[in-house]
C-alpha positions in Angstrom: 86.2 4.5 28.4 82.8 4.1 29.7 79.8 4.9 27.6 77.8 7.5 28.7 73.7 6.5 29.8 71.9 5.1 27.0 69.0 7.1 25.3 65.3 4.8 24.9 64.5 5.1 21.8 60.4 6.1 21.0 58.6 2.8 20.0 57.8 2.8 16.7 53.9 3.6 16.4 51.5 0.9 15.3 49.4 1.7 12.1 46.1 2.2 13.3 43.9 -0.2 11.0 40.6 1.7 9.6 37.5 0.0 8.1 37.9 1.5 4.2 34.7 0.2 3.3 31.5 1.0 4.8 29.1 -1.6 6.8 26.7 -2.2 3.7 29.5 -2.7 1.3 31.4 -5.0 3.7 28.2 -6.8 4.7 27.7 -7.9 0.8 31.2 -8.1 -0.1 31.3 -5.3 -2.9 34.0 -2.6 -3.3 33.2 0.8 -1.5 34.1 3.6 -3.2 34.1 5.4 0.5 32.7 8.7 -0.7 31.1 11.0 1.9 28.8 11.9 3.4 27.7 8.1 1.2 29.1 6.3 -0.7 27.9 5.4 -3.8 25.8 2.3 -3.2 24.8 3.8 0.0 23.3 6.7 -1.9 21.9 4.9 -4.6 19.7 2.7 -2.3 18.4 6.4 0.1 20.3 4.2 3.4 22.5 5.1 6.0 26.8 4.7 5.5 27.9 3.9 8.2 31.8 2.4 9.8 30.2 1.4 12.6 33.3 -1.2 13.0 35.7 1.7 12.9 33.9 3.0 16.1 33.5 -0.4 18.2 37.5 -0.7 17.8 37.7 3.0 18.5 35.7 2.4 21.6 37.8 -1.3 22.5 40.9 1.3 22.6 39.4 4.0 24.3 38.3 1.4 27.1 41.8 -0.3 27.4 43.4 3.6 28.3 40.2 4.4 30.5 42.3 4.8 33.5 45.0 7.7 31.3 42.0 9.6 31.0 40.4 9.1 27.1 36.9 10.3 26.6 34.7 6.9 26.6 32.9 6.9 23.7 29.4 6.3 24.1 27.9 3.3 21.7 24.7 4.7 22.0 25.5 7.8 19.4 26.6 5.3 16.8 23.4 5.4 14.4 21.5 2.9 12.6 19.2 2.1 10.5 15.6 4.0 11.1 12.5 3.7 9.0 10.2 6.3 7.4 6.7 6.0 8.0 6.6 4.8 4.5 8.1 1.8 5.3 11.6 2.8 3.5 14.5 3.4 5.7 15.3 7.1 6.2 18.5 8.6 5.0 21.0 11.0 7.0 22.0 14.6 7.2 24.5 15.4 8.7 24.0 18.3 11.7 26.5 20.1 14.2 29.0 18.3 15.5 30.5 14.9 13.9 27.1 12.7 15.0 24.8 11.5 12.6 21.2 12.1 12.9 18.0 10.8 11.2 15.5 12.7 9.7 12.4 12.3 8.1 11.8 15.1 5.2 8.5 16.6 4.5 8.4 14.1 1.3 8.6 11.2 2.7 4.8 10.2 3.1 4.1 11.8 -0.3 0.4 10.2 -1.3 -1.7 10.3 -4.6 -4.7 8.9 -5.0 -4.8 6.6 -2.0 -1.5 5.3 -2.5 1.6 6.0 -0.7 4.9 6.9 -2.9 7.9 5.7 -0.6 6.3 2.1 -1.0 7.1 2.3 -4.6 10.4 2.1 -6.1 12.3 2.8 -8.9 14.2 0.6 -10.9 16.9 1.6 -9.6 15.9 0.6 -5.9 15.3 4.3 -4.9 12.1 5.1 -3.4 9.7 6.8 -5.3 9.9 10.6 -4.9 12.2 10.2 -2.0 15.2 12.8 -2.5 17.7 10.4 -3.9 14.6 9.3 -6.2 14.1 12.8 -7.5 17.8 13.4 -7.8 18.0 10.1 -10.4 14.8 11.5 -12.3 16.8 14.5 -12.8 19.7 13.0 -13.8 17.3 11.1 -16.4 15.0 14.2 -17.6 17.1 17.5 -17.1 14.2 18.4 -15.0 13.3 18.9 -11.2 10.4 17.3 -9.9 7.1 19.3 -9.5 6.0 17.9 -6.3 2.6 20.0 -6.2 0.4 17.2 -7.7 0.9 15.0 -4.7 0.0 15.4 -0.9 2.0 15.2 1.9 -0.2 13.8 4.0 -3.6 11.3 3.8 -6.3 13.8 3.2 -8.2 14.9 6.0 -10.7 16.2 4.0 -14.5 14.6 5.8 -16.5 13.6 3.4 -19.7 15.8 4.2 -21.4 17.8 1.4 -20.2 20.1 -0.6 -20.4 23.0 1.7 -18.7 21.1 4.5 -22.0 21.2 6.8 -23.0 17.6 8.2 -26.8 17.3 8.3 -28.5 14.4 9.5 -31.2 12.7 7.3 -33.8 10.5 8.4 -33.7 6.2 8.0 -34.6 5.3 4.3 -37.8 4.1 3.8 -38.0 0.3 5.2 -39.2 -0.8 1.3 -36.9 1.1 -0.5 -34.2 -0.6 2.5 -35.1 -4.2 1.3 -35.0 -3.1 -2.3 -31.3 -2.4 -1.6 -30.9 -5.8 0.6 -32.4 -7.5 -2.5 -30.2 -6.1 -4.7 -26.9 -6.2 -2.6 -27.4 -9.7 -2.2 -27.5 -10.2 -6.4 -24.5 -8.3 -6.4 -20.6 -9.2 -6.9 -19.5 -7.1 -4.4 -21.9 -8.7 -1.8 -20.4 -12.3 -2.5 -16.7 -10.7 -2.0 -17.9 -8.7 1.4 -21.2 -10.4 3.1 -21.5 -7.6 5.3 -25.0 -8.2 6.5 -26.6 -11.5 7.6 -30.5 -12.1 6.1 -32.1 -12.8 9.6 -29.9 -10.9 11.6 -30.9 -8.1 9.9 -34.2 -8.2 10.9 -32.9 -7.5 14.4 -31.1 -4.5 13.3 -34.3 -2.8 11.4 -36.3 -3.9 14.5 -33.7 -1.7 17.0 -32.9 1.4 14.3 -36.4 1.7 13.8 -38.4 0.9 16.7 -36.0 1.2 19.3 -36.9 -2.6 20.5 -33.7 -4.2 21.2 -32.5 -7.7 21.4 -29.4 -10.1 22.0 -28.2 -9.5 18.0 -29.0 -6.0 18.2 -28.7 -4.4 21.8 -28.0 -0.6 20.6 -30.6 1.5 19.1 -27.6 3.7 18.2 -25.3 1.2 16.4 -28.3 -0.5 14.3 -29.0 3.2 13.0 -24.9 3.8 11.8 -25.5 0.1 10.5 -28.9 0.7 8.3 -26.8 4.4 6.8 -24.0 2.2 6.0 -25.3 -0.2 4.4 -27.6 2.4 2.5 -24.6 4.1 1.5 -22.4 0.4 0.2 -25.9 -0.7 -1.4 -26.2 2.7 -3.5 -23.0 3.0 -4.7 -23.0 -1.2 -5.2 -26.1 -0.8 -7.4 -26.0 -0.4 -11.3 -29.5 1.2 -11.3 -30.4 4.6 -10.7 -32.3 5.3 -7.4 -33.6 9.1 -7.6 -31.0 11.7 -6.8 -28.7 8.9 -5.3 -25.2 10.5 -5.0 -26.7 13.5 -3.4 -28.6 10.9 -1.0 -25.1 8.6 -0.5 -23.3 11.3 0.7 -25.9 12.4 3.3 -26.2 8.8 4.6 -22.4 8.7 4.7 -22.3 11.8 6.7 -24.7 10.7 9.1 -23.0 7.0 9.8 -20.0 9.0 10.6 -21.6 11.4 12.9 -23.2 8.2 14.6 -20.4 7.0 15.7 -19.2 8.4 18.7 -22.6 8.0 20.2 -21.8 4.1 19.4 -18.9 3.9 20.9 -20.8 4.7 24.1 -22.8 1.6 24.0 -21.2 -2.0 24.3 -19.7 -4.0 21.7 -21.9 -5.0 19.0 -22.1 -7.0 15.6 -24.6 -3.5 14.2 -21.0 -1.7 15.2 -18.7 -3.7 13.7 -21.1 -4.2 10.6 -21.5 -0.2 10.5 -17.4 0.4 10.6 -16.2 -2.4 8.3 -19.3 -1.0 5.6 -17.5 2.7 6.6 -14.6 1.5 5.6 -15.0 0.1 2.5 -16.6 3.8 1.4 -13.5 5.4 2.6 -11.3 3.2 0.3 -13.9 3.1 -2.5 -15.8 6.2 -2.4 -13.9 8.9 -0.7 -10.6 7.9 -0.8 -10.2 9.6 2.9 -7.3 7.5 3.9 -6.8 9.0 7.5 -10.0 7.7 8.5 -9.7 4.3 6.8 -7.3 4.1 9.4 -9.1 4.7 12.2 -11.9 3.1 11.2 -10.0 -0.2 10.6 -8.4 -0.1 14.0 -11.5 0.4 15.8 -12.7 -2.5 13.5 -10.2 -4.7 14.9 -10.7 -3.9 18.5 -14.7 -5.0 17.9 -13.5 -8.2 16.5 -11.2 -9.2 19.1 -14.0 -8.4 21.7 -16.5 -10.2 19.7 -14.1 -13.1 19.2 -14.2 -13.2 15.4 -10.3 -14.1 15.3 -11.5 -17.4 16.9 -13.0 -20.0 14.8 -16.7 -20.6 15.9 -18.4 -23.1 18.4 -21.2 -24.2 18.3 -23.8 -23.4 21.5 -27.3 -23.4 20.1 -28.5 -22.5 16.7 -29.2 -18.8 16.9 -25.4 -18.3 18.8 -23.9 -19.8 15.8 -25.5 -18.2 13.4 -24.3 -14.9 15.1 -20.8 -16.2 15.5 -20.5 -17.5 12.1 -21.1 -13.8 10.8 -18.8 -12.2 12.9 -16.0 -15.0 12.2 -17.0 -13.6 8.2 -16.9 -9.9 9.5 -13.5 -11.0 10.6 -12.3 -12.1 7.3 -13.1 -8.7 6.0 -11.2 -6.9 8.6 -8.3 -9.0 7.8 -8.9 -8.8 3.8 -8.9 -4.7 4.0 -6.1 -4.5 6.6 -3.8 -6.8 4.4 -4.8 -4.6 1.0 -4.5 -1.0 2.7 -1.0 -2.2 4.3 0.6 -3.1 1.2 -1.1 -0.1 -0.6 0.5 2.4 2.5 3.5 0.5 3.1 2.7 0.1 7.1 2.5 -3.0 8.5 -0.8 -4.6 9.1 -3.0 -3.7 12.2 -4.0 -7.1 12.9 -1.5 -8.9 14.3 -2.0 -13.2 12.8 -0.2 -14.8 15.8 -2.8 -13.7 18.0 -5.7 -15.2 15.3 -7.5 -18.2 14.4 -6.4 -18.5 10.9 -8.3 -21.5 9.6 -10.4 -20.9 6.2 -14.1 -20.9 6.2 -16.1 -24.2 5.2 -15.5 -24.3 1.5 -19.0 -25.9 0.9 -20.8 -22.8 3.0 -18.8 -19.9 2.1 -18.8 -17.9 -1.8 -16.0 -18.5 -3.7 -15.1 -14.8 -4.7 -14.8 -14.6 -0.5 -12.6 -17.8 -0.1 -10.5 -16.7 -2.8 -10.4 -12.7 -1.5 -8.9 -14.9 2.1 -6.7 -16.6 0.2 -5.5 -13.2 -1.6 -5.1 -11.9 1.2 -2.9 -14.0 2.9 -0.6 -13.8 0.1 -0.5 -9.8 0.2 0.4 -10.2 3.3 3.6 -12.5 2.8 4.3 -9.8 0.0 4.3 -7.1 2.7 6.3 -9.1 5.5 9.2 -10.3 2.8 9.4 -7.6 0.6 8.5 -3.9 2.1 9.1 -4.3 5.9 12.4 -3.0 7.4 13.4 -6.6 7.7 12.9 -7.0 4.0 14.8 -3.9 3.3 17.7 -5.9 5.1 17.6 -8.6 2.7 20.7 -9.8 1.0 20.2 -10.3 -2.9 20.3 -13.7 -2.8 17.3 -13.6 0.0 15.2 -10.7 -2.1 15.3 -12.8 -5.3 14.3 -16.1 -3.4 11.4 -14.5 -1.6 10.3 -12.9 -5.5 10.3 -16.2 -7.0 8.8 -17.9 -3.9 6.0 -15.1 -4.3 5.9 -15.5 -8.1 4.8 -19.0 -7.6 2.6 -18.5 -4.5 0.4 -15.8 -6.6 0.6 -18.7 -9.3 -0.8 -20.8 -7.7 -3.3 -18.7 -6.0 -4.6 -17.7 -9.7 -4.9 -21.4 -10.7 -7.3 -21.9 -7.7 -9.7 -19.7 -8.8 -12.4 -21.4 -11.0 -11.7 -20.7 -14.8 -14.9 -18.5 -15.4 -13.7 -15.7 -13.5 -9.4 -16.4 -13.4 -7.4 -13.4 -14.0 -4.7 -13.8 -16.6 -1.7 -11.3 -17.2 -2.2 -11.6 -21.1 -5.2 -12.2 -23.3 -4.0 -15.2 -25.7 -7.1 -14.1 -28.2 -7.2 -10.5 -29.7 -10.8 -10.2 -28.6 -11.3 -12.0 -25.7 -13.1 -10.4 -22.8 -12.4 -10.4 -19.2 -14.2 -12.2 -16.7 -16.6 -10.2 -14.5 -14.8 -10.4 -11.7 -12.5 -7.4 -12.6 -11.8 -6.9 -8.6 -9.4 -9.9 -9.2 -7.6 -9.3 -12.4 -7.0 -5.8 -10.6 -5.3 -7.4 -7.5 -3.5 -10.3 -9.6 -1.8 -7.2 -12.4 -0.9 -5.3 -8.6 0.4 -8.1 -6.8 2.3 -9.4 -9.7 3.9 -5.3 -10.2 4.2 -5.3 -6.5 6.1 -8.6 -6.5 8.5 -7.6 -9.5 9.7 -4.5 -9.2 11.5 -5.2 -5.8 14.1 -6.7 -8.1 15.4 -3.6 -8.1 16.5 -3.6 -5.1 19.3 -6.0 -6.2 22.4 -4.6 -5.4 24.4 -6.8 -8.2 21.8 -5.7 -11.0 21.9 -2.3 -10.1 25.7 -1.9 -10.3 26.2 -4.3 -13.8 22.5 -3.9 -15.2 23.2 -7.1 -17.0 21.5 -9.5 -14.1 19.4 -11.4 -16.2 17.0 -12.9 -13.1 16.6 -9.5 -11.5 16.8 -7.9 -15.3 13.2 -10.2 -15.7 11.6 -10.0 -13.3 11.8 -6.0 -13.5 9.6 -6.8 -17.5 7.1 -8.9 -15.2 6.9 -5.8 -13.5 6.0 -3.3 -17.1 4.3 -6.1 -18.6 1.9 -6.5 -15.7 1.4 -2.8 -15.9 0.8 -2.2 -19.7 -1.4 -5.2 -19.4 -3.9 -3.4 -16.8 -3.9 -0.5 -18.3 -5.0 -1.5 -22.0 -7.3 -3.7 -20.4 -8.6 -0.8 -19.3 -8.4 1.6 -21.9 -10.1 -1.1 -24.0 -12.7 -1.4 -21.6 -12.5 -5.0 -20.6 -12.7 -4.3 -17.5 -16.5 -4.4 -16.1 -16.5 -1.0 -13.5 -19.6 0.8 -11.5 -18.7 4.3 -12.8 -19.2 5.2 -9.3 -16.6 3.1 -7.7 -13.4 4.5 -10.2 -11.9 5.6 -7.7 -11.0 2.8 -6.0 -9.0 2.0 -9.2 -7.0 5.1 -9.0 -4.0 3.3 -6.3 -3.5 0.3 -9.2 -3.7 2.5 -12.0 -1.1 4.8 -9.6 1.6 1.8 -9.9 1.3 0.2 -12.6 1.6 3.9 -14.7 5.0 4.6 -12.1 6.6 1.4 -13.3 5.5 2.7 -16.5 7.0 5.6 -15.9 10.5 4.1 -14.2 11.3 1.8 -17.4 11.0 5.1 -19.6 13.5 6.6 -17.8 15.9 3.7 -17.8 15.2 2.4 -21.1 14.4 5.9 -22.9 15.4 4.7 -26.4 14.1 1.4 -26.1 11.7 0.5 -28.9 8.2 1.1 -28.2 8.3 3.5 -25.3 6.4 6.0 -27.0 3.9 3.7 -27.0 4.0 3.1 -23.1 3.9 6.8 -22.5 1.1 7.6 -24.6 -0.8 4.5 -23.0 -0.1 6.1 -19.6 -1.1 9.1 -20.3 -4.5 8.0 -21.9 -5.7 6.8 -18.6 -7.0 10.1 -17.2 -8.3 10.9 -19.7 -10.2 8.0 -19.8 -11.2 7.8 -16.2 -12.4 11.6 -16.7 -14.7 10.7 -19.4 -16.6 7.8 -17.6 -16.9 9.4 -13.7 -21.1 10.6 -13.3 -21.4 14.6 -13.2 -21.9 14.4 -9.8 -19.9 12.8 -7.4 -18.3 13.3 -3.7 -16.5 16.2 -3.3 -13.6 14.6 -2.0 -13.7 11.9 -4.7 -13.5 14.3 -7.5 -10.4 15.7 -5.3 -8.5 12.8 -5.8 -9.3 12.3 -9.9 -7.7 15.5 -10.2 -4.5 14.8 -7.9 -4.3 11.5 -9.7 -4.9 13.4 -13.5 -2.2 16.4 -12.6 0.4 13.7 -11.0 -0.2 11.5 -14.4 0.4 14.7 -16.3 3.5 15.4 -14.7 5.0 11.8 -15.2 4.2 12.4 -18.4 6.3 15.8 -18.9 9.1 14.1 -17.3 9.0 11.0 -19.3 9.1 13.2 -22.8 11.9 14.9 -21.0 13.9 11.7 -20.8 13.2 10.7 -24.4 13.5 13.8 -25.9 17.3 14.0 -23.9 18.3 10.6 -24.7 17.8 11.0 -28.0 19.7 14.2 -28.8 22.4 12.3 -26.8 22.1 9.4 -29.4 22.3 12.0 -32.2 24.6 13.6 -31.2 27.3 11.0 -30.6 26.7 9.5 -34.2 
C-alpha cells in the first residue's frame, strides 16, 4: 500500500534575539531595568535610551528580504545624542508616531545672575533645573520648583539710564582723564588686565580729541569708544569717589556702546580692540548683560586675529613692537575672558587655541597677577574641554574620575605657582588669618576647585551604590570649597570694590547650589542647618554693602540672585523639615 504524498511540515521559527538592555547600560556594563519611555539610569542622568542595536539588526533583516518587499528602514531616524545649548545633552519626548525626537524645553538655558543653570549639576548628575533635576528636588522637598526667580534667557536689558534713553556726553576732561590713567595704573585690576599702553595712549587722546590721527590711532571714532571705556573701567576700578560717578559711568558706558557701529566702519584698530575688550569687562562686571558680553567678545576676537595678536610678536623697529607687544597682551585678555565666560555659560570657547600662538609672555616683562590669570586660564579651559563638553558627557567613569584627579592636581599646582603673598588657599589654618589682596584669585581657585568636584556626580557606579568612596570625596571637595568662599565672605576677608559685587554674584551662584544639592542629599547630616543659614546669609550681606545707586540693570540681577537664594532656601527647609519627620516617624 503506497503512502499517500507527504505534507512539509512549517519550519520551526527562529527566536528573534532583542537587545534587553539599552545602549548606555550595555555600553558600561550595568543591569537595565528597561523601563520606558527610560530606563532608570537613563532618566537619572536627563539622556537619551536608546536600542539602537535592536534597530541596525532590524535593518540587517529588512535588507536581506529587500527583494519580498519589507519596508527598508531608514538609519537616519534612529536618534542620538543632541546637546542643549547649555552644554548638557537634551532629553526625549516622545511625539506621533514611534520616532523619537529631541527637544529643547523653555528651561533649559535657565540663567541667574550671570550664570547658566544646565552647567551645574546635582549630586546626583542631573542638571540643574533641568526637568529630571526638578523632578529629584521634588522627590527631596515635597515641593515644585518656583522657576520665577530665574531667566530664561541672558538679559537683554541695555545698560542705558534709568529711563532707557541713550544720551551722549562729551570726553572727560583731559586732567581729570590722566587722574584716572594714574590711578588705573596703581590699581590691582590694571596689573590683571593692562588694557591701555602709557605712550600709546597719547596717540589715542591726540585722535579722540583733536581729530589728528596716526599709525597707533588711525580712527577718530574708535579712540573716542576707547577714552569712554576706559573712563567707565577706571571709575568703577577706583576706590575714591569722583563727583556723581555712577551717574557719570553709566553715561560713558552708554556712549562707548553707541560708538560702536560708527567703529566698525573704520579699519581695524588697537583703540577698537582696546574699546571692546574694556566693554567687556563692564558687561561681566558692571552690568551683568550677558548677551552682549557675547557679542562683544566675538567681535573681540575677530580684531585680534586681524591684528595678529594670536601670533607671538617680531620685532621690526621699536615703535612696531611696542604696538605688537600690546596687542599680543590684548590677546591674553580676550583669551582670559573667553576661557572664564565659557565655563561660567557652559558653551564652548570662541577662540579656537589650534589656530593660536600659545607661548607665555616674558616672565621678566610681564605682571605676575597677568602671568598667573594666563595660566588660570588655560586650566579653565582643560576644565571645560574634559568635563562640560558633549565629549565629556560621554565619558566613562573611569575616564570622568581620571580627568578630576588630573585637574585636581593641575589647579594644584597652578596655586603653588603663585607667589605666597597673594596664594589662595581653600582653608585658613589660623582662626584670624586674613586673605591676600588678591581676592580675584581665591574667587577663581574656591570655583574651579567646585567646578572640578562636583562632576563626580556624574559617576554612574556612585550614583547607583552611593558608597564610592573616590567620587563620594571628591563631591565634600566640592561643599567644602563652597562653605569656604562663602564664610570668607560673610567674614569679610575678602577685599571687594562695593561697586564691582556683582561680578561675585556667578561664584557665590555655585558654590550656594552645591550648598544647596548636599542638603538635599544629606538632609539629616550634622551641621546642615548650619550650611543653609550660611547660604542664606549671603544676600543679605551683598544687599547691605552695594552703593544706593547703582546701574539699573545691576541692581536687576542682585534681586534675581537674592529671590533665587531665597527660594533654595525654602526648598532646602523643605527637605530637612521632611527628612526629619521621616526619621521620627520610623523610630
Amino acid at each position: 500500500m503506497q503512502s499517500g504524498p507527504s505534507i512539509a511540515k512549517p519550519r520551526p521559527k527562529r527566536r528573534r534575539r532583542i537587545c534587553r538592555a539599552c545602549d548606555a547600560c550595555y555600553k558600561r556594563k550595568i543591569q537595565c531595568d528597561a523601563a520606558t519611555p527610560r530606563c532608570n539610569w537613563c532618566h537619572h542622568h536627563d539622556i537619551p535610551c536608546t536600542f539602537k542595536r535592536n534597530q541596525e539588526r532590524i535593518q540587517e533583516r529588512s535588507e536581506s528580504h529587500d527583494s519580498s518587499g519589507t519596508q527598508r528602514l531608514d538609519s537616519t531616524a534612529i536618534p542620538i545624542a543632541s546637546q542643549d545649548v547649555t552644554g548638557q545633552l537634551a532629553a526625549p519626548t516622545r511625539q506621533s508616531g514611534s520616532d523619537l525626537t529631541f527637544t529643547v524645553g523653555p528651561q533649559s538655558n535657565l540663567h541667574v545672575g550671570g550664570h547658566t543653570l544646565g552647567n551645574l549639576c546635582t549630586f546626583n548628575g542631573l542638571p540643574f533645573f533641568s526637568a529630571t533635576g526638578r523632578q529629584w528636588i521634588k522627590e527631596r522637598t515635597g515641593e515644585d520648583v518656583n522657576l520665577e526667580y530665574t531667566s530664561p534667557r541672558p538679559s537683554t536689558l541695555d545698560p542705558s539710564t534709568s529711563n532707557g534713553a541713550a544720551h551722549a556726553v562729551p570726553l572727560p576732561d583731559k586732567e581729570f582723564l590722566y587722574q584716572l590713567l594714574d590711578g588705573w595704573q596703581n590699581s590691582d585690576l590694571a596689573r590683571l588686565f593692562p588694557f591701555v599702553d602709557r605712550v600709546l595712549l597719547e596717540s589715542t587722546v591726540a585722535a579722540a580729541y583733536h581729530n589728528e590721527t596716526s599709525i597707533s590711532s588711525p580712527g577718530a571714532e574708535s579712540a573716542r569708544a576707547c577714552i569712554h571705556a576706559f573712563t567707565t573701567t577706571c571709575l568703577h576700578a577706583a576706590d575714591k569717589q569722583h563727583g556723581h560717578r555712577v551717574i557719570h559711568t553709566v553715561d560713558h558706558l552708554q556712549t562707548a556702546h553707541d560708538l560702536i557701529p560708527r567703529m566698525m566702519h573704520e579699519s581695524v584698530t588697537i583703540d577698537g580692540l582696546q574699546a571692546i575688550l574694556m566693554l567687556s569687562l563692564c558687561s561681566l562686571v558692571i552690568t551683568g548683560n550677558i548677551l552682549i558680553l557675547e557679542m562683544l567678545l566675538a567681535s573681540a576676537i575677530r580684531f585680534v586675529f586681524h591684528l595678529n595678536g594670536h601670533l607671538a610678536p617680531v620685532y621690526i623697529d621699536d615703535d612696531q613692537f611696542r604696538r605688537s607687544l600690546h596687542v599680543r597682551e590684548l590677546f591674553w585678555i580676550c583669551y582670559i575672558m573667553d576661557r572664564e565666560f565659557s565655563l561660567r555659560a557652559g558653551h564652548s570657547p570662541c577662540l579656537d587655541e589650534n589656530q593660536c600662538d600659545l607661548t607665555l609672555p616674558d616672565i621678566h616683562r610681564t605682571a605676575t597677577e597677568f602671568l598667573a590669570g594666563i595660566r588660570l586660564a588655560m586650566l579653565q579651559s582643560e576644565v571645560y574641554h574634559r568635563l562640560y563638553s558633549l565629549k565629556a558627557l560621554r565619558q566613562t567613569d573611569a575616564q570622568l574620575l581620571g580627568a578630576i584627579r588630573d585637574l585636581d592636581s593641575a589647579l594644584e599646582i597652578w596655586r603653588m605657582s603663585i607667589p605666597t603673598n597673594f596664594r589662595p588657599r581653600l582653608i585658613d589654618r589660623e582662626t584670624n588669618a586674613m586673605d591676600t589682596p588678591n581676592t580675584i584669585f581665591q574667587l577663581h581657585y574656591l570655583y574651579c576647585m567646585g567646578m572640578i568636584h562636583q562632576a563626580s556626580g556624574r559617576c554612574s557606579s556612585w550614583v547607583q551604590n552611593q558608597d564610592t568612596s573616590e567620587a563620594g570625596s571628591s563631591l565634600a571637595i566640592s561643599v567644602e570649597a563652597s562653605r569656604s568662599m562663602l564664610q570668607k565672605f560673610l567674614d569679610d576677608r575678602l577685599e571687594f570694590n562695593k561697586n564691582n559685587l556683582r561680578f561675585c554674584l556667578p561664584y557665590f551662584l555655585t558654590a550656594i547650589c552645591h550648598l544647596f544639592s548636599n542638603i538635599l542629599f544629606n538632609p539629616t547630616h550634622e551641621g546642615i542647618d548650619d550650611d543653609l543659614e550660611l547660604f542664606m546669609s549671603v544676600p543679605t550681606h551683598i544687599r547691605t554693602r552695594v552703593p544706593p545707586e547703582i546701574p539699573r540693570l545691576t541692581a536687576y540681577h542682585i534681586k534675581l540672585f537674592e529671590d533665587f537664594v531665597i527660594e533654595l532656601g525654602r526648598l532646602a527647609s523643605s527637605a530637612i523639615k521632611r527628612a526629619r519627620e521621616g526619621f521620627e516617624h520610623n523610630n
